[in-house]
Backbone as CSV, one residue per row, in Angstrom:
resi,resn,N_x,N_y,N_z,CA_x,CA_y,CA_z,C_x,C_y,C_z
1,UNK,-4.301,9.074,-7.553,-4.350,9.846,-6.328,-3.429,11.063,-6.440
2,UNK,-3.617,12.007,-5.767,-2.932,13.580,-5.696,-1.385,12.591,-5.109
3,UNK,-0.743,13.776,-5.683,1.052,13.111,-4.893,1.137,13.394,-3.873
4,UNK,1.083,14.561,-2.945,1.067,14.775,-1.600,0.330,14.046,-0.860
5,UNK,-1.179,13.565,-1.447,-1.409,12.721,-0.157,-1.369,11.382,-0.827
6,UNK,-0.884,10.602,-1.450,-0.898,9.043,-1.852,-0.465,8.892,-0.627
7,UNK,0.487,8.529,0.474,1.311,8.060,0.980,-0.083,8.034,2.432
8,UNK,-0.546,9.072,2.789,-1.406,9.324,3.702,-2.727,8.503,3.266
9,UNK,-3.349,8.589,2.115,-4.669,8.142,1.723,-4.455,6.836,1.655
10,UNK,-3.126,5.940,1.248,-2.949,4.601,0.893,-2.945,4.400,2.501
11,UNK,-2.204,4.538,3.622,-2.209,4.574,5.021,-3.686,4.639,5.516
12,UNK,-4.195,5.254,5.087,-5.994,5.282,5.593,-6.841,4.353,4.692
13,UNK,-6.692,3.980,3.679,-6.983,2.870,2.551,-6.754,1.654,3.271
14,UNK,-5.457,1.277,3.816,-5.183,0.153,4.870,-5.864,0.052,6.017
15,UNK,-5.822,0.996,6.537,-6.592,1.038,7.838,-8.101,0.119,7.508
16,UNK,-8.665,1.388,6.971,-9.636,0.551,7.247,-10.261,-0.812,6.261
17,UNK,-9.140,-1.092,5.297,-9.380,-3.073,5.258,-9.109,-3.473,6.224
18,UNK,-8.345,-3.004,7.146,-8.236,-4.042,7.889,-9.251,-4.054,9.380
19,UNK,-10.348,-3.308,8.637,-11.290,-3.149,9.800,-12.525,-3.431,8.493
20,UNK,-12.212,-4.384,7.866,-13.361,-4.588,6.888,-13.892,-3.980,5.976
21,UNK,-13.841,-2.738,5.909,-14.211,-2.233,4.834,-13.825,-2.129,3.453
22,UNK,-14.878,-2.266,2.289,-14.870,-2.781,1.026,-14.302,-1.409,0.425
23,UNK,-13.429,-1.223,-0.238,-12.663,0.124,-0.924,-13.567,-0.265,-2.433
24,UNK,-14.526,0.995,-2.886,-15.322,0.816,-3.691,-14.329,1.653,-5.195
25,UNK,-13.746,2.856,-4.159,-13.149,4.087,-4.920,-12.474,4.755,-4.385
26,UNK,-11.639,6.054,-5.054,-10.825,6.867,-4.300,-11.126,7.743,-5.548
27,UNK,-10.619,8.603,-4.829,-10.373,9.911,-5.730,-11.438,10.220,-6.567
28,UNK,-13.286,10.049,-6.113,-13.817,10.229,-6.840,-14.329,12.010,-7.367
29,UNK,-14.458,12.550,-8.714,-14.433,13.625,-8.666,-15.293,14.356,-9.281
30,UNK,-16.408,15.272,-9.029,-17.417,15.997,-9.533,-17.166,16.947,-9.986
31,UNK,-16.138,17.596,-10.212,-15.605,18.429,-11.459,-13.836,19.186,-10.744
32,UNK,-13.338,19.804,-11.544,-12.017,19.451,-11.267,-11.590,20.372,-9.296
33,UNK,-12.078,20.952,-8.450,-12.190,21.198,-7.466,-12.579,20.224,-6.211
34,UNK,-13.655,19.489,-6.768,-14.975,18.561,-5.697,-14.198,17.397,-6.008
35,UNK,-14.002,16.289,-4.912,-13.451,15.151,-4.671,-13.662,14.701,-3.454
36,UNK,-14.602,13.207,-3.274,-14.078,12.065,-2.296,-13.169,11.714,-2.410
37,UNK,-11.941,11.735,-1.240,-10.732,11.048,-1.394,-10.976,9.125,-1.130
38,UNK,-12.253,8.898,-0.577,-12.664,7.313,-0.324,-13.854,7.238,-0.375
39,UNK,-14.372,5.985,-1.267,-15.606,5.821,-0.922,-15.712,4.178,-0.639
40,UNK,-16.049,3.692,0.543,-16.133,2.527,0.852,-17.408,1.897,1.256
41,UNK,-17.527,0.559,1.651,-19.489,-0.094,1.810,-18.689,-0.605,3.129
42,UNK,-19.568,-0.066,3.931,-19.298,-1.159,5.198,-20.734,-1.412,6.079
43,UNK,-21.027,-2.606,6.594,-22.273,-2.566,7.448,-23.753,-2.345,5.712
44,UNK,-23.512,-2.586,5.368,-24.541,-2.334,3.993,-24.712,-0.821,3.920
45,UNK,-23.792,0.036,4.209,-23.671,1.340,4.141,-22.532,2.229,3.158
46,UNK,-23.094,3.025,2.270,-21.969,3.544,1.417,-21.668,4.427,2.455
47,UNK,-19.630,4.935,2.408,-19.135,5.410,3.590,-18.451,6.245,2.605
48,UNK,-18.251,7.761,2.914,-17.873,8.872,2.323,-16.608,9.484,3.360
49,UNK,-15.541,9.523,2.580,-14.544,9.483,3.821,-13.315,10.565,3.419
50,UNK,-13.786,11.644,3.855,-12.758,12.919,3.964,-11.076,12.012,4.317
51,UNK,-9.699,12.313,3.835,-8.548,12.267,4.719,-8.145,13.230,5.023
52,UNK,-7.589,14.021,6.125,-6.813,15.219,6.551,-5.880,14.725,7.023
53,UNK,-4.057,15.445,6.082,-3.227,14.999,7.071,-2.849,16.105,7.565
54,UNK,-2.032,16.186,8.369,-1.093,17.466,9.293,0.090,16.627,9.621
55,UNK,1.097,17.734,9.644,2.807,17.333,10.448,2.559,18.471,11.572
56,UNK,1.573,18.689,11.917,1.392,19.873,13.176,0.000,20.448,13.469
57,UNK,-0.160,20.107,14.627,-1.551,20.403,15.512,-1.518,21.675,16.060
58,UNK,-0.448,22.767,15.566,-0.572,24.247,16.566,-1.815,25.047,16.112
59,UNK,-2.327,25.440,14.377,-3.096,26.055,14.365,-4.360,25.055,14.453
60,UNK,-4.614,24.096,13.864,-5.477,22.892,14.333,-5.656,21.792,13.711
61,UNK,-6.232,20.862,13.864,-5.992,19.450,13.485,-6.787,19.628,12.045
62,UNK,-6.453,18.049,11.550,-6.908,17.818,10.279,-8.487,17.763,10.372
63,UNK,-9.113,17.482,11.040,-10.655,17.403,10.461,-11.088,18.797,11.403
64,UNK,-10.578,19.945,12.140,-10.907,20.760,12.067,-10.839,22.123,11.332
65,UNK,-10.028,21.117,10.103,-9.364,22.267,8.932,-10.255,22.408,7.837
66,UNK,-11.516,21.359,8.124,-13.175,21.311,7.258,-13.577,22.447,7.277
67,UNK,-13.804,23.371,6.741,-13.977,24.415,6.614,-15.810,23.776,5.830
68,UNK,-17.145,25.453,6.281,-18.167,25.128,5.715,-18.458,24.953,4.436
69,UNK,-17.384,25.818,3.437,-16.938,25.712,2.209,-17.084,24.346,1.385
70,UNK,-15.974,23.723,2.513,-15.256,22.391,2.070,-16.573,21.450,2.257
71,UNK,-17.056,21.411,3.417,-18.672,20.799,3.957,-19.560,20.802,2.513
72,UNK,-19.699,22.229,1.654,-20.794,21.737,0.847,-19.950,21.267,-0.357
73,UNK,-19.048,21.269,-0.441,-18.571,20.629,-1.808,-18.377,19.527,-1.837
74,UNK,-18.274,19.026,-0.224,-18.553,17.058,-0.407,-19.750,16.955,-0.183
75,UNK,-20.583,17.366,0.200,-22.217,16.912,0.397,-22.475,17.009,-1.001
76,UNK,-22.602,18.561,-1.958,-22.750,17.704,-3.109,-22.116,17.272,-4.523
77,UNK,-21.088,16.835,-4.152,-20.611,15.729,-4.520,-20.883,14.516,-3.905
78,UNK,-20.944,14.314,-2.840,-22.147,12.675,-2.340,-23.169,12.758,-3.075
79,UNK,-24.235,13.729,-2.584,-25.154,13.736,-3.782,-25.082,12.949,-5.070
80,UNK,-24.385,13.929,-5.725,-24.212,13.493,-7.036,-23.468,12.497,-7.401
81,UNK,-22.709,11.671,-6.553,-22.639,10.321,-6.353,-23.604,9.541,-6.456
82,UNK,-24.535,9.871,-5.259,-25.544,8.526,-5.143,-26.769,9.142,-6.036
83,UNK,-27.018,9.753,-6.704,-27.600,10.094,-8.106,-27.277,8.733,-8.901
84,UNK,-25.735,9.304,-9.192,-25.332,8.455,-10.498,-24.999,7.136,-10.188
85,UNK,-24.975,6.724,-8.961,-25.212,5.164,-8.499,-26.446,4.475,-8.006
86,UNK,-28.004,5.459,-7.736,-28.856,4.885,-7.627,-28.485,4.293,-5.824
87,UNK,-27.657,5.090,-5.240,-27.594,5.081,-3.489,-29.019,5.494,-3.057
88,UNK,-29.759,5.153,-2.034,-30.308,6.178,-0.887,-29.606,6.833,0.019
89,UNK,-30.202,7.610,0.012,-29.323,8.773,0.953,-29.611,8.352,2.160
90,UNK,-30.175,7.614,3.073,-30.426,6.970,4.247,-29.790,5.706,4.310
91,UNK,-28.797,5.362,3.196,-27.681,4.068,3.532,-26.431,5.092,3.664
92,UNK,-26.178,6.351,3.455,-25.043,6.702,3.363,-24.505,7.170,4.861
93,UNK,-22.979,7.553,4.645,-22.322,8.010,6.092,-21.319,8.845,5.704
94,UNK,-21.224,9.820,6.228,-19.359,10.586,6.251,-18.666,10.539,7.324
95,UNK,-17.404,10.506,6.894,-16.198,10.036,7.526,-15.114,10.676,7.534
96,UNK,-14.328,11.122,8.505,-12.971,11.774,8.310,-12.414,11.264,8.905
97,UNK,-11.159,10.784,8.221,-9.896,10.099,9.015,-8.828,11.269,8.891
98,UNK,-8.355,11.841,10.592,-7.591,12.437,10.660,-6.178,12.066,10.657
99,UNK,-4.711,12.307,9.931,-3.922,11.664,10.460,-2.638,12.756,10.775
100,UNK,-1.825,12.703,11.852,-0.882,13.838,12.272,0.128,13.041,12.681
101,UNK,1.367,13.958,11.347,2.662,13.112,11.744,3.189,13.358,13.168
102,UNK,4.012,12.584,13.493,4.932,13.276,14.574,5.869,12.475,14.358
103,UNK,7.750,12.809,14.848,8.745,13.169,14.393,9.137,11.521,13.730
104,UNK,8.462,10.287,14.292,8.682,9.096,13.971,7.546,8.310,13.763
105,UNK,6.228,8.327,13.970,5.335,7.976,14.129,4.036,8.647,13.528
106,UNK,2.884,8.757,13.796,2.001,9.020,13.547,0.591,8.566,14.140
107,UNK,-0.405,9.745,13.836,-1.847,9.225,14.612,-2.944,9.359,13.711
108,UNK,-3.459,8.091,13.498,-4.482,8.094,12.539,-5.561,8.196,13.922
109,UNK,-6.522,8.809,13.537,-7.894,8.961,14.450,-9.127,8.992,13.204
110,UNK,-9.964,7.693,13.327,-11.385,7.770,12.703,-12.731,8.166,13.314
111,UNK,-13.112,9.314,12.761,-14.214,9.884,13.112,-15.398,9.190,12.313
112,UNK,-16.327,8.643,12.711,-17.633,8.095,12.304,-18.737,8.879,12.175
113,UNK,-19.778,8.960,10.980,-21.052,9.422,10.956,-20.752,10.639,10.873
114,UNK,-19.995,11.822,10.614,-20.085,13.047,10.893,-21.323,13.681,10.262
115,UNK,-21.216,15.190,10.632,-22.610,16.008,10.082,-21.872,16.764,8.664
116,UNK,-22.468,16.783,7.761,-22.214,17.798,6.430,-22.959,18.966,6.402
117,UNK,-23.456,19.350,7.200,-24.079,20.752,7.364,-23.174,21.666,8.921
């Protein structure tokens, strides 16, 4: 995992085992730019799962820092995931788990199903 976010991605890695989901992968990568930071099966569904962290919400939060850029370089990289795993693209899902420190604490927020376009 990248060093800046291990600490955040292992925190969202927990999360959601403990909401069942099967951790298939991390850090998967379609050439040295393109990366799923998670790829998990939950519900018989492969789950594609952006992390954004922030220590500050003034200019804007972590999953509104998705830029359209960023949008096609995980779509295809999913793609070319479920290529090379033999997925349908009608079992898959994307996911962003936002998380924003604050001075002692923190807020993980999971967004479900998002759009990649």
């Amino acid at each position: 995992m990248k060093k800046s976010g291990d600490h955040w991605e292992l925190l969202a890695i927990e999360y959601l085992k403990s909401k069942w989901y099967y951790i298939k992968e991390t850090n998967f990568k379609f050439s040295i730019f393109w990366e799923i930071d998670i790829i998990a099966e939950w519900n018989k569904k492969t789950i594609f799962i952006e992390v954004k962290y922030r220590t500050s919400n003034i200019f804007w939060t972590g999953e509104e820092s998705i830029t359209q850029k960023k949008l096609f370089k995980l779509q295809k990289t999913i793609e070319y995931y479920c290529v090379k795993h033999h997925i349908d693209l009608e079992k898959i899902q994307f996911d962003v788990i936002s998380i924003s420190k604050w001075e002692k604490s923190y807020q993980l927020i999971h967004y479900k199903n998002q759009n990649l376009s």
